[in-house]
GUDO-632747 format. One line per 5 residues: number of its first residue (from 1); for each residue x, y, z of N, C-alpha, C. Coordinates in steps of 0.02 Angstrom, whole numbers, padded with zeros to 5 digits. Layout:
REM GUDO-632747
NUM) X/Y/Z/X/Y/Z/X/Y/Z | ...
//
This chain:
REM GUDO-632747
1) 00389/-08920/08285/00367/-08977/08245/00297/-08965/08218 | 00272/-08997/08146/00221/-09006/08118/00183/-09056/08112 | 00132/-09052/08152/00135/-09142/08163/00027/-09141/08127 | 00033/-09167/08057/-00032/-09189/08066/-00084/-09232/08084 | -00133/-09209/08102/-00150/-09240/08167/-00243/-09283/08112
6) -00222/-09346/08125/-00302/-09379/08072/-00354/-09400/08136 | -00396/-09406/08085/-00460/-09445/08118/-00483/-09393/08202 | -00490/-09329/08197/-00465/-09274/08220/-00538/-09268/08268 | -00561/-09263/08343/-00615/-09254/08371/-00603/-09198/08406 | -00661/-09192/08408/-00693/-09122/08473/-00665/-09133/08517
11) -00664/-09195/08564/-00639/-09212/08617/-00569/-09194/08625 | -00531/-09224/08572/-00455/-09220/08557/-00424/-09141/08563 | -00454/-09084/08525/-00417/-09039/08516/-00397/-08979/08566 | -00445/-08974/08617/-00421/-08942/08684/-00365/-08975/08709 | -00327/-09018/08720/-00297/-09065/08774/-00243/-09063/08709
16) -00232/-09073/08657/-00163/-09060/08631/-00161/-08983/08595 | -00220/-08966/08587/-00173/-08885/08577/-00154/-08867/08633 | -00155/-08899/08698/-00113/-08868/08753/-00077/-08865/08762 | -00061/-08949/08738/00011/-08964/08763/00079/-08938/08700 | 00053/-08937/08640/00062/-08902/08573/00095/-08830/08601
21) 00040/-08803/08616/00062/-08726/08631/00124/-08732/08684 | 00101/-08787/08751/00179/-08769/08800/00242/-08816/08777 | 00241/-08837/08711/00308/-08877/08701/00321/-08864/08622 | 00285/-08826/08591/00323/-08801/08527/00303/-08863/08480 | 00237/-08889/08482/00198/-08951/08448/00151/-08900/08401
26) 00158/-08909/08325/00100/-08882/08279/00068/-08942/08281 | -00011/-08938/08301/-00042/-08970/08275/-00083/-08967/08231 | -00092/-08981/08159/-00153/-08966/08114/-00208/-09028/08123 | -00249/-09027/08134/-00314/-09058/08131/-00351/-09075/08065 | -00374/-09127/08054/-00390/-09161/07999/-00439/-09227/08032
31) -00493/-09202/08005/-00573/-09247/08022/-00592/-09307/07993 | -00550/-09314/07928/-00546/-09365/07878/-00484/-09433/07927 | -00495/-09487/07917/-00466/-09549/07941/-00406/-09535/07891 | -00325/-09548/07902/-00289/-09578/07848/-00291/-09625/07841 | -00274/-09631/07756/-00289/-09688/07717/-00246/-09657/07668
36) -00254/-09718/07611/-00198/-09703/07569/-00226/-09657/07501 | -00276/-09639/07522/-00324/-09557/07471/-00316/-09519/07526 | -00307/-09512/07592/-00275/-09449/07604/-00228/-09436/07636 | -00192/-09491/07630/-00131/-09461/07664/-00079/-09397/07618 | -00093/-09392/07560/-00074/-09346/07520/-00068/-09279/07571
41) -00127/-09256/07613/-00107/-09210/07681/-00092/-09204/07720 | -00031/-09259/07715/00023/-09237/07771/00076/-09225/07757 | 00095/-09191/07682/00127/-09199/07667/00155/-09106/07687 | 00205/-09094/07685/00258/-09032/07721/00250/-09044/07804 | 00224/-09103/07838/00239/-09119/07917/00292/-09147/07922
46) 00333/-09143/07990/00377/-09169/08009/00349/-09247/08037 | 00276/-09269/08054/00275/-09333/08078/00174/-09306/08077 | 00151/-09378/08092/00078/-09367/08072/00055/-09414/08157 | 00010/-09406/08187/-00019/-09410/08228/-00096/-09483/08210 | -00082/-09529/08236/-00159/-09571/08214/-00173/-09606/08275
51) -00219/-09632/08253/-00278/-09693/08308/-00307/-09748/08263 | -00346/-09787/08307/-00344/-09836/08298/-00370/-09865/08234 | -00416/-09844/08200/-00465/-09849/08114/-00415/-09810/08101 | -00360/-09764/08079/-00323/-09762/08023/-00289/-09829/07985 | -00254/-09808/07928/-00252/-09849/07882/-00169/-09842/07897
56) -00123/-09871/07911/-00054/-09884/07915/-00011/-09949/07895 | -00061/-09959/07840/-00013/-10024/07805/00047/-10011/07769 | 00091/-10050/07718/00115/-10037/07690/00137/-09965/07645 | 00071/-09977/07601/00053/-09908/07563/00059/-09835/07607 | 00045/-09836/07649/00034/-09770/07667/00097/-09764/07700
61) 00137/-09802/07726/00202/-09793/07766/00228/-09774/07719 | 00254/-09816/07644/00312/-09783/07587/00271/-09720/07569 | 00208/-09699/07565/00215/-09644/07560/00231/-09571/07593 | 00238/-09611/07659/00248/-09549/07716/00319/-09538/07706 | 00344/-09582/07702/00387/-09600/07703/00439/-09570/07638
66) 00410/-09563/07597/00431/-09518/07519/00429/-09439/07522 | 00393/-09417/07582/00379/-09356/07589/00412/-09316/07628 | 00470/-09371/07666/00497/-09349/07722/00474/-09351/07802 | 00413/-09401/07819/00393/-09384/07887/00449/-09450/07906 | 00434/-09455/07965/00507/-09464/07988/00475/-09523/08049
71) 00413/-09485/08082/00364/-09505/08134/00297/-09536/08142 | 00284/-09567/08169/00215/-09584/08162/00203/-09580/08240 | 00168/-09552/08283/00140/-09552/08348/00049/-09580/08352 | 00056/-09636/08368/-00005/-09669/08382/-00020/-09635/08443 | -00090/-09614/08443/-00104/-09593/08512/-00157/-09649/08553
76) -00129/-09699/08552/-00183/-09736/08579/-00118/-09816/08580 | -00155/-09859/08613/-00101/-09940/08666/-00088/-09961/08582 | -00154/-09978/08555/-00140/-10022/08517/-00124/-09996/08428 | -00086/-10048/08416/-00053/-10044/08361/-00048/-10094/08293 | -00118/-10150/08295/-00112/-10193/08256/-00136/-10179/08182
81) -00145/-10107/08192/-00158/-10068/08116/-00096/-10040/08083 | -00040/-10052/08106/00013/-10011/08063/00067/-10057/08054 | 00077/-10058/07997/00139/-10126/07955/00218/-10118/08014 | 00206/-10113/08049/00270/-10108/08080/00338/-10141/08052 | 00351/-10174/07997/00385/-10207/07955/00413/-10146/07910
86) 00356/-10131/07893/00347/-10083/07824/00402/-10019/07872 | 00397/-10000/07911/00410/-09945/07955/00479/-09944/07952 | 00493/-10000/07974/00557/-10018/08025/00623/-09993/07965 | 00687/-09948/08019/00719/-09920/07991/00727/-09869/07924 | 00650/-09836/07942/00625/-09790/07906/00587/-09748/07936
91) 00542/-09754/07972/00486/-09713/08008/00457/-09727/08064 | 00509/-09700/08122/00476/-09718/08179/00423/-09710/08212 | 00397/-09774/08241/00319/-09763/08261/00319/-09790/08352 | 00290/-09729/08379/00263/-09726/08449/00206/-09727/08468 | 00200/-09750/08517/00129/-09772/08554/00114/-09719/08619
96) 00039/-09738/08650/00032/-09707/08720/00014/-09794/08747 | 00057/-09810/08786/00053/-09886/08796/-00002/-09865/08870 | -00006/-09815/08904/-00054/-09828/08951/-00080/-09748/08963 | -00138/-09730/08972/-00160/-09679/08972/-00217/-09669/09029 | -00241/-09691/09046/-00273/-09716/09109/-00316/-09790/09106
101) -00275/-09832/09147/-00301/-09888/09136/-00366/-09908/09165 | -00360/-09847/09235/-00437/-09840/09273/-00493/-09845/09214 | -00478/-09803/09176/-00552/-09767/09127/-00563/-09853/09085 | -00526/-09884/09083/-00557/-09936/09027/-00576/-09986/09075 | -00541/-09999/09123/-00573/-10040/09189/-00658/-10026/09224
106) -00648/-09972/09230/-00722/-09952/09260/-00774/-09950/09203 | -00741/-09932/09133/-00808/-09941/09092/-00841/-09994/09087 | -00775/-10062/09081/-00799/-10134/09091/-00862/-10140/09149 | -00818/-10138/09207/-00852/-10136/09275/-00972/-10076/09250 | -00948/-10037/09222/-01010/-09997/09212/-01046/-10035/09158
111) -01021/-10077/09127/-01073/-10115/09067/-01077/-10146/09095 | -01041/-10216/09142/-01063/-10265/09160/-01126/-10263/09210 | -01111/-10179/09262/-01183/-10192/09308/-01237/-10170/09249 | -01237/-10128/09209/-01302/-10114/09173/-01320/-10182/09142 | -01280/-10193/09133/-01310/-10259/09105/-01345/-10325/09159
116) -01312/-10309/09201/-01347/-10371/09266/-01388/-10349/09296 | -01406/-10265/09311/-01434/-10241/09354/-01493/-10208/09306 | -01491/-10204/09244/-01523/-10176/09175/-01568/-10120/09191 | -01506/-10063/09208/-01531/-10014/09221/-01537/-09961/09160 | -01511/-09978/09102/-01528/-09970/09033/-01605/-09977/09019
121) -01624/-10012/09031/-01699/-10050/09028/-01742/-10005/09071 | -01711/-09989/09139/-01771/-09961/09174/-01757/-09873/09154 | -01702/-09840/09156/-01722/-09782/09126/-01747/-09750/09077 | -01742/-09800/09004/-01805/-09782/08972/-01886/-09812/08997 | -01885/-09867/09031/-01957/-09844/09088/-01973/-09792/09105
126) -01938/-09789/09134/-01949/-09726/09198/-01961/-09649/09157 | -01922/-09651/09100/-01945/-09579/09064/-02013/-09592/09051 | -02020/-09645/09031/-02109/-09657/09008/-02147/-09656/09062 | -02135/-09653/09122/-02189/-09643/09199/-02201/-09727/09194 | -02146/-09763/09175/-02166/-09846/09175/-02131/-09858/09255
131) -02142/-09888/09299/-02128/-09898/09360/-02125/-09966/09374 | -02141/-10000/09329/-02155/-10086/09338/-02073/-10108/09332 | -02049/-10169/09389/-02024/-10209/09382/-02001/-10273/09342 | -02067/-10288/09316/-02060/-10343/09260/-02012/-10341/09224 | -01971/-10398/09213/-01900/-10409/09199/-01861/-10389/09204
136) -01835/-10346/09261/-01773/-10307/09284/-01749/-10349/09335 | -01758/-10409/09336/-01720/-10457/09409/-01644/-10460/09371 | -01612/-10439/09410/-01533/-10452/09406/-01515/-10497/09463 | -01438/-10506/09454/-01410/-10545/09509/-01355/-10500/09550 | -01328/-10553/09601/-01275/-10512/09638/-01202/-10535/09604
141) -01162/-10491/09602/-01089/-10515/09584/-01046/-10551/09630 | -01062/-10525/09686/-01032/-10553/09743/-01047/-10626/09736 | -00989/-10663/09725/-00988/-10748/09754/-00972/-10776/09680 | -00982/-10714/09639/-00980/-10757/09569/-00917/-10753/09549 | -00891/-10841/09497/-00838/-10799/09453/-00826/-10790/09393
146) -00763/-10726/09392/-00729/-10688/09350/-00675/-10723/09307 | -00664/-10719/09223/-00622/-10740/09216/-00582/-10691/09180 | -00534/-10650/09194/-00508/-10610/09153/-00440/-10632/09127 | -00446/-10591/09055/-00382/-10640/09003/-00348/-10580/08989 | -00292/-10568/09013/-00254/-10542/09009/-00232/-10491/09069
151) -00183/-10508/09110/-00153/-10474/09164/-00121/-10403/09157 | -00109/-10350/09108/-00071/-10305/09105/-00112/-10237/09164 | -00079/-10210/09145/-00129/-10137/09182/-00200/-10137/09196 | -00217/-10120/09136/-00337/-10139/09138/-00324/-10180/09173 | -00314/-10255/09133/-00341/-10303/09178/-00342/-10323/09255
156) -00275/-10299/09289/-00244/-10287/09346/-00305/-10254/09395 | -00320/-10192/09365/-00356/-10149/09386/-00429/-10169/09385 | -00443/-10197/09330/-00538/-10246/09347/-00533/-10299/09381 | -00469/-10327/09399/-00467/-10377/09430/-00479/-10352/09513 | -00459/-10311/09518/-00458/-10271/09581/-00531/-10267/09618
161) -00572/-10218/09540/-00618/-10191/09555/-00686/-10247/09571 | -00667/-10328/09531/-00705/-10363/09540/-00692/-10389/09609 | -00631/-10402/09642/-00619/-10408/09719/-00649/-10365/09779 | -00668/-10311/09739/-00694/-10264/09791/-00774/-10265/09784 | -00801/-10308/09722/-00856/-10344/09728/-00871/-10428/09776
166) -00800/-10443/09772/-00827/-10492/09819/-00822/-10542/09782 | -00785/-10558/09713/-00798/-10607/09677/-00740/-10628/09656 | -00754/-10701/09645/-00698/-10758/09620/-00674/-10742/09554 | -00570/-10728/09560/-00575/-10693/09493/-00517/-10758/09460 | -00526/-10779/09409/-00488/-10834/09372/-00450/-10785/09309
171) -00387/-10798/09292/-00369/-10760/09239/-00284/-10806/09212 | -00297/-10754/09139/-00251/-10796/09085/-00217/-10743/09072 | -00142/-10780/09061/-00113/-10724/09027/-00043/-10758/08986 | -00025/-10737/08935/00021/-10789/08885/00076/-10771/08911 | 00098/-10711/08976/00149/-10715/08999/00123/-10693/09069
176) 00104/-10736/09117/00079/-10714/09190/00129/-10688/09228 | 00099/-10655/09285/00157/-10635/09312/00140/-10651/09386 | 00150/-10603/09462/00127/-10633/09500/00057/-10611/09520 | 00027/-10669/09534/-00053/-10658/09558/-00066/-10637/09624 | -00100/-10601/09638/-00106/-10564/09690/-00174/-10548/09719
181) -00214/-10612/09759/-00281/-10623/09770/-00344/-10655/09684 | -00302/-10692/09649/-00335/-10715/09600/-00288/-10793/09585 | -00319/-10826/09537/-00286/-10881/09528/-00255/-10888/09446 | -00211/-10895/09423/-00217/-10926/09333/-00210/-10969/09334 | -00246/-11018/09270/-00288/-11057/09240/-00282/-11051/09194
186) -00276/-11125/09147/-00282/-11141/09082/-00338/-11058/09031 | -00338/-11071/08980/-00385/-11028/08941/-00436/-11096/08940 | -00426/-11134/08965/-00486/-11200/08927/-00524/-11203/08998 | -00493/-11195/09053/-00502/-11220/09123/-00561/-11139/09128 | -00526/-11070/09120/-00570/-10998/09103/-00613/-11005/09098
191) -00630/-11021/09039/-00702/-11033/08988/-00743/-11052/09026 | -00731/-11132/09046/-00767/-11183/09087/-00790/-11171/09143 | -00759/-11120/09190/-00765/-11101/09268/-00812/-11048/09265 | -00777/-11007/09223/-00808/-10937/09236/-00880/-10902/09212 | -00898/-10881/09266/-00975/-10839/09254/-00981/-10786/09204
196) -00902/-10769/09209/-00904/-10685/09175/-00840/-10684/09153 | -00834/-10675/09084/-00774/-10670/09047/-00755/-10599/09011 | -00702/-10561/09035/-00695/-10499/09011/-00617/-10514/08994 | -00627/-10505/08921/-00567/-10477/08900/-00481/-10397/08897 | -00470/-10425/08907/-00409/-10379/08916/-00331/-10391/08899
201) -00337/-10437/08848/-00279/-10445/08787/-00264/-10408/08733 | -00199/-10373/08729/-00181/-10372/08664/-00218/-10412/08579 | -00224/-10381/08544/-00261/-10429/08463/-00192/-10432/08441 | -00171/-10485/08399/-00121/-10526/08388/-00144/-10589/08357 | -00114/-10605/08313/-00110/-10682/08267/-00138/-10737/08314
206) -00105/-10731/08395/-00116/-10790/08420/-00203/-10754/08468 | -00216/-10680/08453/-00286/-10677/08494/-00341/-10679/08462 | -00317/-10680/08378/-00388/-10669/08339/-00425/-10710/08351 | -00495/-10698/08348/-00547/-10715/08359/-00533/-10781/08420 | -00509/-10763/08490/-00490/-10779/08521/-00568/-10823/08572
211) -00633/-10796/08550/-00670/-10838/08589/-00707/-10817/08496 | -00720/-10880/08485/-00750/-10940/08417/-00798/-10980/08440 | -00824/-11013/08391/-00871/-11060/08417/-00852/-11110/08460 | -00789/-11135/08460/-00753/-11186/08488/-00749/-11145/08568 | -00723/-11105/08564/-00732/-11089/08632/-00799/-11057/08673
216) -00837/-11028/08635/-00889/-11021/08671/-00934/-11088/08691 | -00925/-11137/08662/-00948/-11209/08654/-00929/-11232/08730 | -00875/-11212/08752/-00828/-11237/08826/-00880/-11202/08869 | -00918/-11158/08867/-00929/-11091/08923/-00975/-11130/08957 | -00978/-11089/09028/-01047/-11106/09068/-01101/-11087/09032
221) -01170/-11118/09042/-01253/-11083/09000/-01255/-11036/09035 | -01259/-10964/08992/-01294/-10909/09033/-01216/-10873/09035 | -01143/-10877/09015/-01108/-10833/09039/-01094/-10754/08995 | -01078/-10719/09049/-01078/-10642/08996/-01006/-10635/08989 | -01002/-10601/08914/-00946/-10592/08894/-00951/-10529/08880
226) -00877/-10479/08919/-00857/-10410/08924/-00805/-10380/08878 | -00802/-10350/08824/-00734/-10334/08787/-00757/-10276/08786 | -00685/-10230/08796/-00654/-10165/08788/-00591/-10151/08765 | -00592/-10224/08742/-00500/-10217/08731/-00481/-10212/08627 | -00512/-10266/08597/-00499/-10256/08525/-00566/-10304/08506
231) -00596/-10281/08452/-00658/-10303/08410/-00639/-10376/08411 | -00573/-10371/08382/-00573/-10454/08328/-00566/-10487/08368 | -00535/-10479/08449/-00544/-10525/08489/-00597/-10575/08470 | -00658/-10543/08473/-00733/-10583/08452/-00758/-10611/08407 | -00747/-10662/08360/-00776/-10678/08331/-00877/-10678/08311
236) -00886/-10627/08282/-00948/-10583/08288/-00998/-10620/08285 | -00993/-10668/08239/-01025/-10718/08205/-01050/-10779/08243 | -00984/-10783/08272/-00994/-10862/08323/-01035/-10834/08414 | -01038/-10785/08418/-01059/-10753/08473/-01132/-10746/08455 | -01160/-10716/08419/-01222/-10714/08382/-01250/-10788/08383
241) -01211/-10827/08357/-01238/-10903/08354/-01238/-10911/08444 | -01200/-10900/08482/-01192/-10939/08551/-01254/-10893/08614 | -01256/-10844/08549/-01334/-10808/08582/-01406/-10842/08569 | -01389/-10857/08520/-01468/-10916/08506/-01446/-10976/08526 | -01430/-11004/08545/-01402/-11060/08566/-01416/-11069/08651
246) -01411/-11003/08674/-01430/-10990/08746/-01367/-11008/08771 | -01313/-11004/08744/-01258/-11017/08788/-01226/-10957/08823 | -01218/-10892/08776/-01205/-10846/08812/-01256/-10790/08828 | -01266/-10782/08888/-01320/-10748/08937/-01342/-10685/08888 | -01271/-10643/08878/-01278/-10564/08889/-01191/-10546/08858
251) -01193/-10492/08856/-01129/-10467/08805/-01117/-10413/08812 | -01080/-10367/08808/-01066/-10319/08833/-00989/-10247/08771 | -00988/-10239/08727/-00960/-10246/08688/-00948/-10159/08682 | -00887/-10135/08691/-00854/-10066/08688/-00816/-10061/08598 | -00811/-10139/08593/-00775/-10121/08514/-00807/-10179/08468
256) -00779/-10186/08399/-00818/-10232/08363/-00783/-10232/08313 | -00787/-10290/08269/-00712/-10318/08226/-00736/-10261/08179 | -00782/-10248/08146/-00785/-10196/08088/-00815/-10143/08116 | -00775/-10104/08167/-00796/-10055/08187/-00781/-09981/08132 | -00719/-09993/08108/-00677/-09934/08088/-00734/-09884/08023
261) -00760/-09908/08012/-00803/-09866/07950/-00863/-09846/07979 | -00872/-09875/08066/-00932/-09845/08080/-00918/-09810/08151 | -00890/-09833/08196/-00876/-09785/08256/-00850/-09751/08247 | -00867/-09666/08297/-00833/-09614/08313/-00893/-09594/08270 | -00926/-09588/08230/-00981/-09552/08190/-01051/-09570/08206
266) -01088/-09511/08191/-01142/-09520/08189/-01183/-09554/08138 | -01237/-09597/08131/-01273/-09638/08064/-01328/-09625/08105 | -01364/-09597/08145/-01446/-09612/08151/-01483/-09576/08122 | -01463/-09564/08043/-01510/-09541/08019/-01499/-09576/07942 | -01440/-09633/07947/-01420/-09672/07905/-01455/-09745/07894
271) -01451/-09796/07854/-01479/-09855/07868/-01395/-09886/07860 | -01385/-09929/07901/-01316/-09952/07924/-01321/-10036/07895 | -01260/-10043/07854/-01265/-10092/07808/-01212/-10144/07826 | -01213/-10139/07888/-01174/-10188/07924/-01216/-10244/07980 | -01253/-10296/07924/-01311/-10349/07962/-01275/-10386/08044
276) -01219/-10389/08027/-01196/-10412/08083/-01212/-10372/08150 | -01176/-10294/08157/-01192/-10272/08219/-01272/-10252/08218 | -01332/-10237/08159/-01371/-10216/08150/-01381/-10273/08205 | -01362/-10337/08180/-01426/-10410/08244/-01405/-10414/08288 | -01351/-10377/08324/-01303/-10369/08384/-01343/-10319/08410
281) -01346/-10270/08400/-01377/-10210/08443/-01463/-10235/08449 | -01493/-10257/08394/-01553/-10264/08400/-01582/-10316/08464 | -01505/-10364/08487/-01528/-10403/08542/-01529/-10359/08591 | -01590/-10398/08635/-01592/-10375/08720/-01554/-10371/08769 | -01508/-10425/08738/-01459/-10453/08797/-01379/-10450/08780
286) -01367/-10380/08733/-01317/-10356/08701/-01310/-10272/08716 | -01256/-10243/08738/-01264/-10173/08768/-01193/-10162/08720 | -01191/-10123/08670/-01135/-10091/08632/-01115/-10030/08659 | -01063/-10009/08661/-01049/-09931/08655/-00982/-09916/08616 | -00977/-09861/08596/-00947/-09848/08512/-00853/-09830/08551
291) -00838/-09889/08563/-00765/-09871/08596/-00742/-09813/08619 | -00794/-09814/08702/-00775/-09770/08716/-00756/-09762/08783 | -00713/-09828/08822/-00714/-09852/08870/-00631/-09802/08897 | -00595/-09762/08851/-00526/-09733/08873/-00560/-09671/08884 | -00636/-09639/08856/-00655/-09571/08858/-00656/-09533/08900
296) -00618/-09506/08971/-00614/-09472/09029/-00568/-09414/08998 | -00581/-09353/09040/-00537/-09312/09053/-00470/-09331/09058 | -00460/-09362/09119/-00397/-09387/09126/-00348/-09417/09074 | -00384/-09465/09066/-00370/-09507/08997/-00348/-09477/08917 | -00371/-09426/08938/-00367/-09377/08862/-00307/-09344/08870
301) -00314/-09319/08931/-00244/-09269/08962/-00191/-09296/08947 | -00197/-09369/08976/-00131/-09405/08982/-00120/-09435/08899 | -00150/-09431/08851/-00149/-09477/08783/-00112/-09408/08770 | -00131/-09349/08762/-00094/-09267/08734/-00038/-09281/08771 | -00031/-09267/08822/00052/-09263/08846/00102/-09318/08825
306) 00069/-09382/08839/00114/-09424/08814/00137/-09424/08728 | 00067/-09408/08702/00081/-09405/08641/00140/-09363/08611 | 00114/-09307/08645/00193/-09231/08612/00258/-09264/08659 | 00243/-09283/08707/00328/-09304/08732/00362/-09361/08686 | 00329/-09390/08664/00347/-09459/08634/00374/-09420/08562
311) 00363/-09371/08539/00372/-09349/08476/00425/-09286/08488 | 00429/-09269/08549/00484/-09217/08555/00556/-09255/08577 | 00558/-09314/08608/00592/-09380/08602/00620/-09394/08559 | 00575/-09406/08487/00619/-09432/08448/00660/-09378/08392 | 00625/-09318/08402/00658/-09261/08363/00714/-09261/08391
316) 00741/-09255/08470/00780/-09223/08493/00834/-09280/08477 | 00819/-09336/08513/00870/-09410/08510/00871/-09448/08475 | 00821/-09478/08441/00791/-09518/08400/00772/-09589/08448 | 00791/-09575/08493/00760/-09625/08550/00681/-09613/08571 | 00637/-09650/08585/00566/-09648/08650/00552/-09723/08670
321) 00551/-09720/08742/00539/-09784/08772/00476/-09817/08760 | 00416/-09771/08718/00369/-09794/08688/00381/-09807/08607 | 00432/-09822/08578/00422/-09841/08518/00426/-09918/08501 | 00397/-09916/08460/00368/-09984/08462/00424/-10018/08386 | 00436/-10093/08379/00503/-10107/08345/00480/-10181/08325
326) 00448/-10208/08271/00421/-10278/08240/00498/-10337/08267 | 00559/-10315/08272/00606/-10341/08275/00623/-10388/08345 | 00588/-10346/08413/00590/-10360/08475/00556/-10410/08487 | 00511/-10448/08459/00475/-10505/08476/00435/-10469/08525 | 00432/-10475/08598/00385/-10430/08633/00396/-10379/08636
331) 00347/-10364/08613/00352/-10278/08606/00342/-10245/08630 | 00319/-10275/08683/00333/-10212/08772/00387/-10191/08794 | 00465/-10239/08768/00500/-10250/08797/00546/-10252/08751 | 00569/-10201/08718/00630/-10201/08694/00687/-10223/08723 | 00731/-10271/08675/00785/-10319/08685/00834/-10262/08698
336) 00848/-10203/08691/00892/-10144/08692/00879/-10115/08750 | 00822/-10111/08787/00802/-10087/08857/00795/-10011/08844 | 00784/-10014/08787/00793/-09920/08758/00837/-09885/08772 | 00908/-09898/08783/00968/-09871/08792/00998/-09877/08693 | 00972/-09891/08657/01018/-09870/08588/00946/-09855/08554
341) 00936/-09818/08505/00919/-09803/08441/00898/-09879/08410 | 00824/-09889/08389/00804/-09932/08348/00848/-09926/08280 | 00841/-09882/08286/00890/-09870/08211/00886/-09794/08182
//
């Protein structure tokens, strides 16, 4: 198989030319994002390879789609960038629905202490021979609570990790399942209780901008809010406001609704014309990092393997238990149980 491969990193290309070389996977590499100016180069592949800032609307599906690719292999959970409509019974599209859920759990878990413990703050001290304490009082986690929204894998797993802190964990989920040393709770009852709100939902119609002014309005004064899961979760705007407002403490942010034209690249030598995160990063009490909470070894390993299996799957059968189908309503859970052909 020919599979081109977009939006193409350093990180990425050891870990699938491996798996490439032991399963008969071409991969060509391509540094440019697809979009509908370049998808024109994928054209003589049997299926094209993307993440999460590619462009997979409409347009670019009929054109893959005119050329003969057959495949689309997302290498990454989420999928609210590709017309799956547009797709359906034309170009099947697969996911890596879990790749290490540890790595996005613990990154949470690693922003939230830098941020309480603001050890960000004291290591650039400390390079300066600054040794002073002044304003580095943090708190303890232990006793406090947690409200995490969304139960799947991550969340499962920070829910864990906050138990092994010692802390009260409250959580939501639009389909719960069983709780196991935590409690669920309203999303209204969340807000209201909890010290520390980390997201870990799916983005979806019913998650956009899922904490707004209306809901940050509900929160305790002073609570921190953790996302690693999707930008638009956040309403960028209304968080910014609930920062002057003094309602929310501290923030903690792995992704960001208009990330796609600026993460994964370098700009510090750019002036960045995006005022929103420009007054986001410039706060004190705001710690960004450029989505990079899946970035482990492990995590990489497992995104390559799954990725070429999921694509040697559908060459061979036209079946993969990771393909994803607009038709299923939940789309974890194909109504077929993956015993027939989407189509």
């Amino acid at each position: 198989m020919k599979i081109a491969f977009f939006d193409a990193k350093d990180y990425d290309k050891p870990y699938f030319l491996e798996e490439g070389a032991a399963h008969g996977v071409e991969y060509k590499f391509f540094e440019t994002r697809l979009t509908a100016d370049t998808v024109s180069l994928a054209r003589g592949s049997d299926g094209v390879c993307a993440f999460v800032n590619d462009d997979l609307g409409a347009p670019v599906i009929e054109a893959l789609y005119e050329m003969g690719i057959r495949v689309i292999a997302m290498r990454c959970a989420g999928y609210n960038n590709v017309a799956l409509e547009a797709a359906f019974n034309r170009i099947h599209v697969v996911r890596v629905p879990a790749y290490s859920p540890y790595a996005v759990a613990e990154h949470t878990m690693a922003l939230l202490l830098t941020s309480v413990r603001r050890t960000h703050k004291a290591y650039n001290r400390t390079r300066d021979f600054n040794f002073s304490l002044n304003g580095l009082a943090g708190f303890d986690l232990h006793g406090k609570t947690v409200g995490v929204v969304g139960t799947g894998k991550i969340g499962r797993i920070f829910i864990d990790i906050c138990k092994g802190f010692g802390m009260n964990v409250l959580a939501y989920d639009k389909f719960p399942g069983m709780a196991d040393g935590f409690t669920y709770v309203s999303l209204g009852e969340l807000f209201a209780q909890s010290d520390i709100i980390s997201l870990h939902c799916p983005l979806g119609e019913d998650t956009y901008h899922l904490i707004d002014e209306a809901a940050i309005a509900k929160m305790k004064k002073g609570v921190i809010l953790l996302n690693t899961s999707r930008g638009a979760l956040i309403d960028a705007e209304a968080l910014i406001g609930g920062i002057k407002a003094r309602i929310v403490g501290a923030a903690c942010l792995d992704v960001y609704e208009e990330e796609s034209d600026l993460f994964f690249r370098d700009f510090s030598g750019h002036i960045v014309e995006d005022d929103v995160l420009a007054r986001l990063i410039s706060m004190p009490n705001i710690i960004v990092t450029s989505h990079q909470a899946f970035l482990t070894q492990e995590a990489l390993r497992s995104i390559a393997a799954t990725t070429t299996k999921n694509l040697l799957e559908i060459a061979e059968s036209g079946m993969c238990e990771n393909e994803l189908c607009y038709r299923c309503g939940n789309l974890e859970t194909c109504k077929k149980s993956r015993r027939e052909r989407c189509f």
